[in-house]
C-alpha positions in Angstrom: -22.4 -173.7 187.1 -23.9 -177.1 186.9 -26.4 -176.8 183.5 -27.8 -180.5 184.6 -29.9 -179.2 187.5 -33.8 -179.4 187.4 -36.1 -176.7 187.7 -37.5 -178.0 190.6 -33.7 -178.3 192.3 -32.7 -175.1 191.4 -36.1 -173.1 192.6 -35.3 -175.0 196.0 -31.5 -173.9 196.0 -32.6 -170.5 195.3 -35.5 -170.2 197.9 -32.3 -171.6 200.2 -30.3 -168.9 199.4 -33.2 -166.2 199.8 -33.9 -167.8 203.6 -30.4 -167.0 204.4 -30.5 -163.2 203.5 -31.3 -161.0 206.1 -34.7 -159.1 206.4 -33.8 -155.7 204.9 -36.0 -152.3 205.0 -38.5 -150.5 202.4 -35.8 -147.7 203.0 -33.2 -149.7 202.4 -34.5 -150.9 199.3 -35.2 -147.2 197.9 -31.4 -146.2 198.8 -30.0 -149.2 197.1 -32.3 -148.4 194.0 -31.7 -145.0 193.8 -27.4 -146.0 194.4 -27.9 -148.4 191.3 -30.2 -145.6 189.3 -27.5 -143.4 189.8 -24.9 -145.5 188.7 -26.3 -147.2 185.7 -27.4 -143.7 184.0 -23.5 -142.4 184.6 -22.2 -145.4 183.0 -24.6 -144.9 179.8 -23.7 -141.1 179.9 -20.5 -142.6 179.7 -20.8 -144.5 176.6 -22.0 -142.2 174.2 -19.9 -140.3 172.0 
């Protein structure tokens, strides 16, 4: 990662990036949410003695 980068440069590299990603869904929004929700409270359950 280049740590000499501007604020200025790197908000424009990221709006770049978010112009390339495709248009996605409310739905498919929820479904990832509730994928990662799922998977974030096994991992913790996981954890704990």
């Amino acid at each position: 990662m280049n740590y000499k980068v501007s604020f200025q440069e790197m908000g424009r590299l990221g709006m770049e990036k978010l112009s390339k990603q495709l248009p996605t869904t409310l739905e498919e929004k929820r479904k990832q949410f509730q994928w990662l929700k799922k998977r974030s409270s096994a991992k913790s359950k996981k954890r704990r003695p």
